[in-house]
BALOBA-1460 file (C-alpha; in Angstrom, 3 decimals):
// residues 149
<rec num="1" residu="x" x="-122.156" y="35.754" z="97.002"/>
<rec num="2" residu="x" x="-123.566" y="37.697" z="99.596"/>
<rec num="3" residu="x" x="-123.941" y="34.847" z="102.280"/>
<rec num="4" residu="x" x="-119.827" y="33.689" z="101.234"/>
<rec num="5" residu="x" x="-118.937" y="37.139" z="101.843"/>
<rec num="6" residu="x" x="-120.460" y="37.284" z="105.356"/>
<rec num="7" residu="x" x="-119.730" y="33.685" z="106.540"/>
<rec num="8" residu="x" x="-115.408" y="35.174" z="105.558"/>
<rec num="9" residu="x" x="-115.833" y="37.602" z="107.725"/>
<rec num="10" residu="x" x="-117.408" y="35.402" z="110.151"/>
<rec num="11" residu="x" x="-114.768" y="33.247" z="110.278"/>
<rec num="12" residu="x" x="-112.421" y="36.097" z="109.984"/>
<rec num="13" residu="x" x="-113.837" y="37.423" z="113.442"/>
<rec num="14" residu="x" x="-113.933" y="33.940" z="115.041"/>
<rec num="15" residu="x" x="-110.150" y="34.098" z="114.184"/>
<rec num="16" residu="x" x="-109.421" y="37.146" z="115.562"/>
<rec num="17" residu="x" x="-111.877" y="35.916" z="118.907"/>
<rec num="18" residu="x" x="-109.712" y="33.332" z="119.177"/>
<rec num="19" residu="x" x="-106.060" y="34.712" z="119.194"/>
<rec num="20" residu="x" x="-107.284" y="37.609" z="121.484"/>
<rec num="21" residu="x" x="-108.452" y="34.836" z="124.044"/>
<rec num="22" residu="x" x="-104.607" y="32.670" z="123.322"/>
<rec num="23" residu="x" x="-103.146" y="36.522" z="123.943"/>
<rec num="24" residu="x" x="-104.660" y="36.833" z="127.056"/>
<rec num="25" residu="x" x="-104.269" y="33.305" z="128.438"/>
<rec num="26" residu="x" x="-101.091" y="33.394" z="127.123"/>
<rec num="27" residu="x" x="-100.032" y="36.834" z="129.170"/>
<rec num="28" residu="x" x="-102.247" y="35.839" z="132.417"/>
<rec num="29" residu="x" x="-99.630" y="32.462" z="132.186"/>
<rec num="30" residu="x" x="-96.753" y="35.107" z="131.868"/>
<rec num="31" residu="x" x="-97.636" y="37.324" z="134.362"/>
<rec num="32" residu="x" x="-98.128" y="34.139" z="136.887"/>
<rec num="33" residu="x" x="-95.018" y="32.589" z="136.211"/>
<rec num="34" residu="x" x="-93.106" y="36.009" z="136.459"/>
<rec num="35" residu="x" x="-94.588" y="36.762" z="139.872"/>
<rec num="36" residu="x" x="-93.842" y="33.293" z="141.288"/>
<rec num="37" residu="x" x="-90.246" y="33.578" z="139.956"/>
<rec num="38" residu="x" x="-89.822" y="36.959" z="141.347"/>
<rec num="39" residu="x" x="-91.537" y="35.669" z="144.769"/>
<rec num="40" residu="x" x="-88.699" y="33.093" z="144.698"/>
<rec num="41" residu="x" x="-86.350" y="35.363" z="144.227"/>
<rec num="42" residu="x" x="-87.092" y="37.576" z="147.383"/>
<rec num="43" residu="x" x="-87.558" y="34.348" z="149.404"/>
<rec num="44" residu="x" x="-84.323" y="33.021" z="148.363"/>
<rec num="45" residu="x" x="-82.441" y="35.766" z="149.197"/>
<rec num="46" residu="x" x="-83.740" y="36.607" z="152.199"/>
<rec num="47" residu="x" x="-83.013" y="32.747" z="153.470"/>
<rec num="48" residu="x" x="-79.983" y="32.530" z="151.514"/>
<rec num="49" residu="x" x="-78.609" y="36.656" z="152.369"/>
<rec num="50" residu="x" x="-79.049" y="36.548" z="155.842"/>
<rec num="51" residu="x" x="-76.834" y="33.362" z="156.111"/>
<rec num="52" residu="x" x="-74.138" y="34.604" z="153.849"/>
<rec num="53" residu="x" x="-73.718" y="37.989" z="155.058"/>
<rec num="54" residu="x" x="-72.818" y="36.460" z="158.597"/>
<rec num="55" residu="x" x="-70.641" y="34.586" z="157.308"/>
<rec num="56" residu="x" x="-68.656" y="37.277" z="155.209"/>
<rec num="57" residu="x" x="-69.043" y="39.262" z="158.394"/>
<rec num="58" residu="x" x="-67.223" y="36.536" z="160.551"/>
<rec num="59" residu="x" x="-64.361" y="35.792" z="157.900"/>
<rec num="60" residu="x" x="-63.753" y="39.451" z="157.820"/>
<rec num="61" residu="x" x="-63.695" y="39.633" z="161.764"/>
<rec num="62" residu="x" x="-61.324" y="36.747" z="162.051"/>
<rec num="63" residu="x" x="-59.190" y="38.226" z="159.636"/>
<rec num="64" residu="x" x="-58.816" y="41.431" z="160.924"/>
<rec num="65" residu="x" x="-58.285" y="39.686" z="164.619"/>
<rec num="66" residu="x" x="-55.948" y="37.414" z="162.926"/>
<rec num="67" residu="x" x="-53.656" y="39.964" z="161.431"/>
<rec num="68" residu="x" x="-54.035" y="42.409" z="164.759"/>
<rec num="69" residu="x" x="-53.460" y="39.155" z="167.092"/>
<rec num="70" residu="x" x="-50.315" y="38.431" z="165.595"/>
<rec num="71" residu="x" x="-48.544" y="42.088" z="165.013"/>
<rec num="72" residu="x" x="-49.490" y="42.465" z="168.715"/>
<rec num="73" residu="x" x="-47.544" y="39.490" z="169.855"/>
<rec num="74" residu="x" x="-44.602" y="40.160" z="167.590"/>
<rec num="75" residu="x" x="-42.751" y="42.567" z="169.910"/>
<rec num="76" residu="x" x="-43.652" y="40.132" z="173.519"/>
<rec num="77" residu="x" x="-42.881" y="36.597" z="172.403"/>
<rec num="78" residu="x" x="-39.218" y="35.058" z="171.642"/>
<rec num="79" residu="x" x="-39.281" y="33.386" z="168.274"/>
<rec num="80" residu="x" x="-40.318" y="29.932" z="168.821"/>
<rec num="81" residu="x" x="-43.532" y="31.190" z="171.022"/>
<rec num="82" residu="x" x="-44.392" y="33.429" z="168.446"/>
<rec num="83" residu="x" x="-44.423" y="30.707" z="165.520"/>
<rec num="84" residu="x" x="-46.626" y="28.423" z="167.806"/>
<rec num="85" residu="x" x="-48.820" y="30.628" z="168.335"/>
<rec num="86" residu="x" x="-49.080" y="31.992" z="164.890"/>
<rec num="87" residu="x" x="-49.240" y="28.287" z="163.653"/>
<rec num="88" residu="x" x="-52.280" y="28.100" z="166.421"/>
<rec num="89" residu="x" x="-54.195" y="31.001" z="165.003"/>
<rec num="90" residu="x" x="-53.698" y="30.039" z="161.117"/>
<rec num="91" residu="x" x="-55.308" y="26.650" z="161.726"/>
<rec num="92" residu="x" x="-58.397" y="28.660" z="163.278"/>
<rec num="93" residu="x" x="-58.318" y="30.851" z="160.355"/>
<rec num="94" residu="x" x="-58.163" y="27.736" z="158.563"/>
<rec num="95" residu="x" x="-61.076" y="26.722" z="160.037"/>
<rec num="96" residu="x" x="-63.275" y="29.550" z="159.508"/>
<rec num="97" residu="x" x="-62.820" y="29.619" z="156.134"/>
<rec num="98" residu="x" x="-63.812" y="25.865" z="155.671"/>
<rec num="99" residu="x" x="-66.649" y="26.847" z="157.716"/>
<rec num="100" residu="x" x="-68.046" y="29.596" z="155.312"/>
<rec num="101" residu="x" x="-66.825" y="27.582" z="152.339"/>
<rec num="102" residu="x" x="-69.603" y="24.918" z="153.595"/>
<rec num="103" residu="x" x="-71.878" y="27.830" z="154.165"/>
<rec num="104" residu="x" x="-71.816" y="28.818" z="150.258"/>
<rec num="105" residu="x" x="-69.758" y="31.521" z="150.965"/>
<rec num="106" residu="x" x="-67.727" y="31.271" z="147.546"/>
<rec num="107" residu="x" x="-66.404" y="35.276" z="147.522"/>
<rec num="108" residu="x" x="-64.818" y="37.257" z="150.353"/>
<rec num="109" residu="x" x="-65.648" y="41.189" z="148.269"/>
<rec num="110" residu="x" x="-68.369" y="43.151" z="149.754"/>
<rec num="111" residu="x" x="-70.577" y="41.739" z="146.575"/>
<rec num="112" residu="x" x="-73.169" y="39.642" z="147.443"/>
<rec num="113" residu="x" x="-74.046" y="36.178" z="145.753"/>
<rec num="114" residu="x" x="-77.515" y="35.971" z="146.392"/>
<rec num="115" residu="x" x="-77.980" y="39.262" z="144.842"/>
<rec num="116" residu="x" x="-81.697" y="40.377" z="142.790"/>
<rec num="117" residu="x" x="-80.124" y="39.351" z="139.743"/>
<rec num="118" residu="x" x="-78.471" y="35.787" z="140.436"/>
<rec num="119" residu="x" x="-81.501" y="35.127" z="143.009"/>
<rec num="120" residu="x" x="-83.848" y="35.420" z="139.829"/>
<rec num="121" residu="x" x="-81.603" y="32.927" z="137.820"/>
<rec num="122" residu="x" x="-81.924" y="30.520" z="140.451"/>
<rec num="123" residu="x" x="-85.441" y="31.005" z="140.571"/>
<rec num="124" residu="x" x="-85.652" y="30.426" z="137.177"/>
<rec num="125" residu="x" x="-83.671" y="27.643" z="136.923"/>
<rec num="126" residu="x" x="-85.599" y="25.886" z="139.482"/>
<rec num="127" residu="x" x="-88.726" y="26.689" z="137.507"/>
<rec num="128" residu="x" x="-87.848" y="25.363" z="134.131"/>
<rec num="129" residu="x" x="-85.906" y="22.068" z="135.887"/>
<rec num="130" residu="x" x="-82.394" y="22.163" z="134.476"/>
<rec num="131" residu="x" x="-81.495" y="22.502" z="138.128"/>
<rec num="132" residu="x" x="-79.523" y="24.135" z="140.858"/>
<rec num="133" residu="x" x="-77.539" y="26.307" z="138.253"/>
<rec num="134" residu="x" x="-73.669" y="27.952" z="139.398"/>
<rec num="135" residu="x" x="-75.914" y="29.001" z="142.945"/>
<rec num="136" residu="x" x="-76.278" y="26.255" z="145.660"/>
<rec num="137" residu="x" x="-78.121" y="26.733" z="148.934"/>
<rec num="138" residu="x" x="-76.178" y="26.159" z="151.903"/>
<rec num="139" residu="x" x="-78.343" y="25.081" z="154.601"/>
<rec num="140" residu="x" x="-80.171" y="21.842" z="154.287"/>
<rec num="141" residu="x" x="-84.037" y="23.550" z="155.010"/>
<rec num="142" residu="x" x="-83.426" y="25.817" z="152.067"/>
<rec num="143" residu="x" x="-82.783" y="22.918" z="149.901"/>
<rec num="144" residu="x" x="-85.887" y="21.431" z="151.171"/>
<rec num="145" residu="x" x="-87.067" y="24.907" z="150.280"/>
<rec num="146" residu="x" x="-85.708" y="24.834" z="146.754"/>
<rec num="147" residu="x" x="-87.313" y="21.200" z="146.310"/>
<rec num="148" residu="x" x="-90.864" y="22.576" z="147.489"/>
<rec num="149" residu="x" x="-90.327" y="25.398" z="145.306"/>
């Protein structure tokens, strides 16, 4: 009775061995895959930020130039001068919203896309395959990036 007794609580501590080791391989695993996600998530918004903070930057400028270009020639220019050249500078507008459009620029508010939060979702994303997610890179190295990742 004695030696049933003591090969229970043998077992019993084996047990307990055991899930101790699957808790700690378990958090190591964890604590690994949360680091390399948040590692991501840094890189990708430093490539990504950079590039989309110009980009806001230049629509606002062109805006701003835009809307000052055209009250400026209002008073100088007869009508038909004035709608060519208003016609001129709304195609370049045009243009440089196309151009940030390509960029991944999807917002034109002072928010940023690749913020902490949405850079971890990519991250994560990435990490457990289901892919890309509602964030895209824009430049053609970070995608490389993203693949490598």
């Amino acid at each position: 009775m004695e030696t049933s007794r003591n090969n229970a609580q043998t077992q019993q501590q084996h047990q307990v061995a055991q899930l101790k080791r699957t808790s700690i391989k378990t958090l190591v695993i964890l604590f690994l895959n949360t680091s390399v996600w948040l590692g991501g998530t840094f890189l990708f918004m430093y490539l990504e930020g950079t590039n989309e903070a110009a980009h806001k930057c230049g629509v606002k400028r062109v805006q701003r130039d835009f809307i000052d270009a055209l009250w400026e020639e209002t008073n100088s220019l007869d009508e038909h001068d004035w709608k060519s050249s208003a016609r001129k500078k709304i195609i370049n507008f045009e243009d440089q919203l196309h151009q940030a459009v390509e960029a991944g620029v999807s917002t034109y508010s002072g928010q940023k896309v690749w913020s902490l939060s949405n850079a971890f979702v990519y991250c994560f994303t990435l990490a457990t395959t289901i892919g890309y997610g509602h964030l895209t890179p824009s430049s053609p190295w970070v995608r490389l990036v993203s693949i490598l990742y």
